[in-house]
N, C-alpha and C positions, 0 to 999 in steps of 0.2 A: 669474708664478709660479703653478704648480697642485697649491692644496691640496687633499688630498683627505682624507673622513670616510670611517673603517670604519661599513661599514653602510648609507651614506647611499645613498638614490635619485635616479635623474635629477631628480625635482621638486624635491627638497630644495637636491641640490646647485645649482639653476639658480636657488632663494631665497638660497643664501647669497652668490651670487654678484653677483643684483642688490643685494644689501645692501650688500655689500662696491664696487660701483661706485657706489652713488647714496646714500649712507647709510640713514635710517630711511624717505625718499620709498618705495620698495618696501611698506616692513611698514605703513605708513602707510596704503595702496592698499586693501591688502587686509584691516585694519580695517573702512575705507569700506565695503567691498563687504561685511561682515558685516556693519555695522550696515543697509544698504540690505535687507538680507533680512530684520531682527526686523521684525515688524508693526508699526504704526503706529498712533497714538490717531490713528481718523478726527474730523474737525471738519467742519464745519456755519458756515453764513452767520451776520453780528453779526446778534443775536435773536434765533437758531434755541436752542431746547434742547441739540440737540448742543455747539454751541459753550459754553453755560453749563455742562454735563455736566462741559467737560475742565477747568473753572475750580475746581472744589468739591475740598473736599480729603478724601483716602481716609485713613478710620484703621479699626482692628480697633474695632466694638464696644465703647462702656464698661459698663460694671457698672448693673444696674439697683437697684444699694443706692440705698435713699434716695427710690423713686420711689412716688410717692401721687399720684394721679390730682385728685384735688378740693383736696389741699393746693399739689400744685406748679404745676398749670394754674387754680386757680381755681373757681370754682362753674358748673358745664356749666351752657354757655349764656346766661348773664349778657349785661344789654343794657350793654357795656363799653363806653364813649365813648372808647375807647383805637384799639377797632376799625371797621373802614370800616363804611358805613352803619349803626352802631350809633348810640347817645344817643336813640335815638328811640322809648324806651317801650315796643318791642318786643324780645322776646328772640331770640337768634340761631337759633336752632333756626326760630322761623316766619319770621324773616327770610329764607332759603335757603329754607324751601319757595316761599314769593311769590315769590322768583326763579327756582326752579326746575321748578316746579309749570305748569301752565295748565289754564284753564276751570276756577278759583279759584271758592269763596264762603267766605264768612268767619261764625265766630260771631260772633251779633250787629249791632251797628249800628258796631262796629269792622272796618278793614281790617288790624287786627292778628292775629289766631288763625286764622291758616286754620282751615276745617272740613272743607273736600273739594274735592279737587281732580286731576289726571292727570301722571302722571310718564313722559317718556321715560326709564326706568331707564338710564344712560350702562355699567351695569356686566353687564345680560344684552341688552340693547337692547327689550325686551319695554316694554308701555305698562302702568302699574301705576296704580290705582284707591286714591286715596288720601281714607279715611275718618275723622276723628277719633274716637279712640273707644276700643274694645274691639279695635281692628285695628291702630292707628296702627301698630303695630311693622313694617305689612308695607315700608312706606315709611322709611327712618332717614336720619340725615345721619352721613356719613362724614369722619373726617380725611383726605383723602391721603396724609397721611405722618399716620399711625397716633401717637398722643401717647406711646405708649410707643416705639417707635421714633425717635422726636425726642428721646426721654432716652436714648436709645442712641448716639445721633450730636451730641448735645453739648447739646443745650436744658438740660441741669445746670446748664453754665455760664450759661445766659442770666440775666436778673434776672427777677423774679416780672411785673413790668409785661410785659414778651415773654413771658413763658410765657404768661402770660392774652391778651397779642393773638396770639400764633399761634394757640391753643384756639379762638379766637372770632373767626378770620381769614375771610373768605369765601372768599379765594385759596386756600387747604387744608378747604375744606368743599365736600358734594356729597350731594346727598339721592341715594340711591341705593335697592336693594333690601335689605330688612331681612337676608334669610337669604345672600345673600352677601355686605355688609357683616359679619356675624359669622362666617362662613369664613374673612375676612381677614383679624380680629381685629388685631395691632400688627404684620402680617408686611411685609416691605419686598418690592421688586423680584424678586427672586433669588430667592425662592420664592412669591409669591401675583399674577398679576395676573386681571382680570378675566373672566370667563368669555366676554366679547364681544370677538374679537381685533379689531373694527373699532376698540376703544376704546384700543386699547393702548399709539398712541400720544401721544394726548392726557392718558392717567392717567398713563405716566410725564413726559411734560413736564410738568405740574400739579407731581406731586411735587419736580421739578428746579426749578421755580420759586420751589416753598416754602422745600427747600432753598438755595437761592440768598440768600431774603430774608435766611432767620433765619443764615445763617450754618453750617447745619449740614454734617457731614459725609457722606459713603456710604464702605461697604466696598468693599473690591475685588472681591466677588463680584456685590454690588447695581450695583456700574458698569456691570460686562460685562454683566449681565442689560438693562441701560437703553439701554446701548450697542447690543446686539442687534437692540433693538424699533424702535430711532431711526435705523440701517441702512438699513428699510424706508421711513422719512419723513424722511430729512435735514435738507429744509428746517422740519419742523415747530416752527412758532415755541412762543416762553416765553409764557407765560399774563402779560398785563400788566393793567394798568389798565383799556387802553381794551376788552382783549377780556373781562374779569370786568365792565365795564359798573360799576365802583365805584373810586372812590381810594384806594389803599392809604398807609397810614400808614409815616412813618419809625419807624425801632425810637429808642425812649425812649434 
């Protein structure tokens, strides 16, 4: 029997027809074939950032009611025995430079206070001249994921024992250049990276790392921006243990 649709065209009528011989297999087909056309979240080898990237979970932004810097993270810088290479009578602040720093000399008869020392900046790539002093600012240590931006993506919920070891994490800390350390102030992916694209994408796999530890979240706009950068390095692995050179602690 041939039924016919006012209106219909040859393609229509020649879907209604395989419907009509093979049931929903036809409409089914050609689902397939739409979904084969959205894009696809690319993935990355197990350890690569990529792959950690597509594990984290995406929400809007929460409210930064409630957020105080020194009450919810703690006293900057504190030698917290909570965090990796801390207990050790040094504060975290000169802890990261002696990591970060080289051709070191320290005040006094202590290897605790740096006094001066040389920084490959990871954030212009430039070699910066690090003096204690009346300059120290030109040298700073950076969160990766900016402490206010970790209260955006969920460190609210964490407990004060996490908020003080991600503050005083080494894995989210990075002596970098003073004056673009404060261009970047608490901005995420999607609008602020580096001024050194060779860096770009070690800073966001750093911050996917951190992410990762503490649980936190990304937006869908900071994804694509991370997604973009890690395009270019696929395989570029998560910042662990053995490449931060320290043990990272379980969360309390």
């Amino acid at each position: 029997m041939n039924h016919r649709i006012r209106g219909a065209g040859p393609a229509v009528a020649t879907l209604l027809l395989a419907v009509t011989l093979s049931g929903c297999s036809a409409l089914a087909g050609i689902e397939a074939a739409d979904d084969a056309k959205a894009p696809a979240q690319a993935s990355g080898p197990d350890g690569s950032a990529r792959a950690a990237l597509i594990r984290l979970a995406v929400r809007a932004p929460a409210s930064m009611a409630g957020y105080d810097r020194e009450a919810g993270f703690g006293p900057a810088w504190s030698d917290d025995t909570s965090a990796p290479g801390s207990g050790n009578h040094c504060d975290t602040r000169n802890d990261v430079l002696r990591r970060d720093l080289h051709e070191l000399t320290f005040k006094g008869t202590s290897t605790c206070v740096v006094a001066t020392g040389t920084l490959k900046d990871p954030y212009t790539g430039r070699q910066l001249r690090f003096v204690r002093g009346p300059q120290s600012a030109r040298v700073q240590i950076d969160h990766a994921v900016a402490l206010g931006a970790s209260w955006r993506a969920g460190a609210r919920q964490l407990t004060q024992p996490q908020r003080e070891a991600l503050s005083n994490d080494p894995l989210n800390l990075l002596a970098v250049d003073g004056p673009s350390n404060a261009s970047k102030s608490d901005r995420d992916a999607d609008t602020w990276l580096p001024p050194d694209r060779a860096f770009h994408c070690r800073y966001v796999a750093r911050q996917i790392a951190v992410k990762t530890k503490y649980q936190l979240s990304v937006t869908a706009p900071e994804r694509n921006a991370m997604s973009q950068v890690l395009a270019t390095c696929p395989d570029e692995p998560l910042p662990t243990a053995t490449t931060q050179g320290v043990a990272l602690p379980n969360l309390p």
